[in-house]
N, C-alpha and C positions, 0 to 999 in steps of 0.2 A: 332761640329767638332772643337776641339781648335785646334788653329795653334799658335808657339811660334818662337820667334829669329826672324831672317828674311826671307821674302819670296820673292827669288830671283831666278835665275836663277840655282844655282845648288840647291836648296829646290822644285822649282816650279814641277816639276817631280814626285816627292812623292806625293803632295797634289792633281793631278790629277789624279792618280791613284788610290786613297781614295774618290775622288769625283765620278768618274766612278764606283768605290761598288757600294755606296750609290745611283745611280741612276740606277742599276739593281733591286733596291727593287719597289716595285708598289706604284707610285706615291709620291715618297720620302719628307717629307720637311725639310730642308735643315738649320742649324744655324750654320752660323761659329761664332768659339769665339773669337776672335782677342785682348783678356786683354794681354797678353801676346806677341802681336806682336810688333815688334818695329819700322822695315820701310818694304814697299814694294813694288817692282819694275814693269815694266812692262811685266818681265814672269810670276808674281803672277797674275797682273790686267789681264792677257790676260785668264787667268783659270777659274778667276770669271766672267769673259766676258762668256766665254764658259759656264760656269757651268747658270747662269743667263738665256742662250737663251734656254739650254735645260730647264732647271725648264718652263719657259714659257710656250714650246712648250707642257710637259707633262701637263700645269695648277696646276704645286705644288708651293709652297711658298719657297722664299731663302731667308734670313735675315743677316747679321750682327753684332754683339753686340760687346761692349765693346773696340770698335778702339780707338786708340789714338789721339791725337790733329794731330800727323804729318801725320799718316794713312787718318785719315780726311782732313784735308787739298789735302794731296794726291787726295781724292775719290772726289772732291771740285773741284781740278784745271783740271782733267780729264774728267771733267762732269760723271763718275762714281753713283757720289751721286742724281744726276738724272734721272738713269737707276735702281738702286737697293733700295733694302729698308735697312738705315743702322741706328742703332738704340743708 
């Protein structure tokens, strides 16, 4: 799932509702692609929060790929990066 621009509050709406598809398939695994994202807030973190406890709970895999330094940092100072797997 690439996500581009910023994922903020008036974005974060779209991308949960994309995330909600993809978790009516059976046992979904889940890759955001984030080359393209530039910063993101805490309506986006709060999606991936979300999206993270469902993966859990069904036992399917959610991953990360391709954040940027600030993204990272981001997922760093929110302890984020100690809950997900970010690549």
């Amino acid at each position: 799932l690439a996500v581009e621009g910023r994922l903020d509050t008036a974005t974060s709406s779209q991308l949960e509702l994309e995330v909600n598809e993809l978790f009516k398939e059976e046992k979904p695994n889940i890759v955001f692609d984030f080359a393209s994202l530039e910063y993101i807030s805490s309506a986006g973190l709060r999606i991936l929060l979300a999206a993270q406890k469902q993966a859990n709970a069904l036992g399917t895999e959610m991953k990360i790929i391709g954040a940027n330094d600030l993204v990272k940092e981001i997922f760093e100072i929110t302890g984020f990066s100690d809950i997900m797997q970010i690549c």
